[in-house]
N, C-alpha and C positions, 0 to 999 in steps of 0.2 A: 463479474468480479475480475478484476484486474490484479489478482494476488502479486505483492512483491513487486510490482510497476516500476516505486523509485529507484530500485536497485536496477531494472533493466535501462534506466532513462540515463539514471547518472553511469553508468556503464557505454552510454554511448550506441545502445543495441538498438531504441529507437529512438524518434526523436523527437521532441518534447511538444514541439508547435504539432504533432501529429499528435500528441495525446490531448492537447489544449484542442483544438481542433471536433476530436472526437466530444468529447467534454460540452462544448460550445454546441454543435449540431444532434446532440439526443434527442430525441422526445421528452416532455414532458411528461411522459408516464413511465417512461423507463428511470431505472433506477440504477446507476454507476458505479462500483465501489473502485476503491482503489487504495491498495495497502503497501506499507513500505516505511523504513526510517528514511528520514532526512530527503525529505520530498521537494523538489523543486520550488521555489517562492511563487511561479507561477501556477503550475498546477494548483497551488494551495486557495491565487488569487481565484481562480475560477470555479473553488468547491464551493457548495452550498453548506456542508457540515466538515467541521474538520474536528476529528479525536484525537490525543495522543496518551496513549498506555505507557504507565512505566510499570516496572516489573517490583513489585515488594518483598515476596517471597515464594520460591519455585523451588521445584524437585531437585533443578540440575544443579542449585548452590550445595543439596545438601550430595551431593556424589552421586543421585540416583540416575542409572542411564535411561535412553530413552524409550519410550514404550509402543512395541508396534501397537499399528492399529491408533496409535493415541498422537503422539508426539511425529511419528511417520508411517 
């Protein structure tokens, strides 16, 4: 699990043909994930499954802070 990836990619920390790269050269039985908003158009071309979450209704709209163990 590559938690948060886009935000290291678009940040410039690694670089994107190395994560396209990685992507490209897995196994076939291994399983990839890769989490983040606003995720590069290429990484996106090379996924197999692409999800996007929007937020409906959460804790932090109504004021509640966040919960160890839960939230961090």
């Amino acid at each position: 699990i590559l938690d948060e990836i886009s935000l290291v990619i678009n940040l410039g920390l690694i670089n994107m043909r190395d994560v396209v790269n990685l992507i490209d050269k897995k196994s076939n039985h291994i399983e990839l994930i890769l989490t983040g908003r606003d995720m590069p158009e290429d990484i996106l071309e090379h996924a197999n499954l692409v999800t996007e979450m929007r937020n409906i209704k959460h804790p932090f709209s109504q004021n509640m802070p966040a919960r160890r163990g839960i939230e961090f």
